[in-house]
C-alpha positions as CSV (number, residue, x, y, z in Angstrom):
1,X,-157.1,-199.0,-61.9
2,X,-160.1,-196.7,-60.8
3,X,-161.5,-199.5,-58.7
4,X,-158.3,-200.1,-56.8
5,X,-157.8,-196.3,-56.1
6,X,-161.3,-196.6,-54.9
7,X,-160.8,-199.5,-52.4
8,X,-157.6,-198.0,-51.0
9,X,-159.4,-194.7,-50.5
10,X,-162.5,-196.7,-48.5
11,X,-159.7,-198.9,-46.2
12,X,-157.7,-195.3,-45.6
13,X,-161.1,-193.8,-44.7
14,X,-162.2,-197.0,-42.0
15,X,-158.5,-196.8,-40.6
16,X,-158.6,-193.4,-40.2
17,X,-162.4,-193.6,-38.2
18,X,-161.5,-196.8,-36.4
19,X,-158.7,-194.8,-35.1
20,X,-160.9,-191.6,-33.8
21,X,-163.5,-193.9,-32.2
22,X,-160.6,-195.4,-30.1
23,X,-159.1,-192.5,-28.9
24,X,-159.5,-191.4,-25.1
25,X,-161.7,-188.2,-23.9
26,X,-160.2,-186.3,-21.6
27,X,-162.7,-186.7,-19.0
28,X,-161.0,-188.9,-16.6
29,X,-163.9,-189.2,-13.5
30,X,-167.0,-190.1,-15.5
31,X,-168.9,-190.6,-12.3
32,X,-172.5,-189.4,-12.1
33,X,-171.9,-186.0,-10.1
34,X,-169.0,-185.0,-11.8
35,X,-171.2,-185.4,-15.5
36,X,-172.7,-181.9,-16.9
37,X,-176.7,-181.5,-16.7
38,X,-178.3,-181.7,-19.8
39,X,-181.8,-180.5,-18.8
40,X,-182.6,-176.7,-18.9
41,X,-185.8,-177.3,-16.4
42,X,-186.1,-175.7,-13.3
43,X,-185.9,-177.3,-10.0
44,X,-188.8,-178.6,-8.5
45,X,-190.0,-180.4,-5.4
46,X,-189.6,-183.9,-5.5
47,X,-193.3,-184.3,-4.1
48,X,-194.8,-182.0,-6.8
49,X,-193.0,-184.1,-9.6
50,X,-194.0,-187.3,-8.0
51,X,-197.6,-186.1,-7.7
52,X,-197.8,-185.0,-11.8
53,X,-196.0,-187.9,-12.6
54,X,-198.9,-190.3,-11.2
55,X,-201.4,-188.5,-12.6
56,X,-203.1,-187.5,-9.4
57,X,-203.4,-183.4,-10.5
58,X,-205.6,-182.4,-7.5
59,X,-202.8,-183.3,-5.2
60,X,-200.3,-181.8,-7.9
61,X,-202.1,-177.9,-7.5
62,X,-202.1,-178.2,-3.3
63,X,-198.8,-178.7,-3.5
64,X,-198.2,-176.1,-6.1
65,X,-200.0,-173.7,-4.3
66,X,-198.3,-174.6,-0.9
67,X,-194.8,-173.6,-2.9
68,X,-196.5,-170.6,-4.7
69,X,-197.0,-169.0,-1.1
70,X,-193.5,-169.1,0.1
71,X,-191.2,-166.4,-0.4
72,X,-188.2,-167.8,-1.8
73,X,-189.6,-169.1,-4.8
74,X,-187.4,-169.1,-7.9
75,X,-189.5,-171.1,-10.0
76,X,-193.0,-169.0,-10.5
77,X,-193.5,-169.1,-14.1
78,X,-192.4,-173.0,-14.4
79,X,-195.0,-173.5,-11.2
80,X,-197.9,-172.1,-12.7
81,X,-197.4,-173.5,-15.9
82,X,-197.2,-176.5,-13.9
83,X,-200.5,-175.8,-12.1
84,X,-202.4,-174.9,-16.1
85,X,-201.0,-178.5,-16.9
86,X,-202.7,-179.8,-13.9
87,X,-206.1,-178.4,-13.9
88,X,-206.3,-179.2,-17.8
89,X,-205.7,-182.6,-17.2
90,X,-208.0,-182.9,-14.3
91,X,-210.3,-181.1,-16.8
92,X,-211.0,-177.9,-14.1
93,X,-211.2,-175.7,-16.8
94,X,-212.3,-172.9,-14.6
95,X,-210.1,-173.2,-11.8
């Protein structure tokens, strides 16, 4: 008797998940600019990211410093961790 408890207890639990999993969000426009950000990092120019991305660092810091110079920069802090990153892995230690 135990066992068939136990098996009706397993198919009500899977009838009851299949059901969830089919159920509609309430998102209806799922395209890409109407989906939520999930990144927290600050926005950067596209030429600095390009620039760290293919490893060529001594480019990377010219551009960081071209950015660091004009006024309405948001991003300091995220810049000049940015620019650390770079000379470390262009091993300028003493830059």
């Amino acid at each position: 008797m135990s066992f068939a408890r136990l098996l009706a207890g397993t198919l009500l639990l899977f009838s009851f998940s299949v059901s969830l999993l089919g159920q509609e969000t309430d998102q209806t426009d799922d395209t890409p600019a109407s989906r939520q950000s999930i990144t927290s990092l600050p926005e950067i120019p596209r030429a600095i990211h390009d620039a760290m991305q293919s490893r060529d660092y001594g480019e990377a810091v010219k551009l960081i410093e071209t950015e660091l110079g004009k006024q309405d920069t948001t991003e300091l802090d995220y810049l000049l961790y940015l620019q650390g990153v770079a000379h470390t892995e262009s091993k300028q230690y003493d830059a």
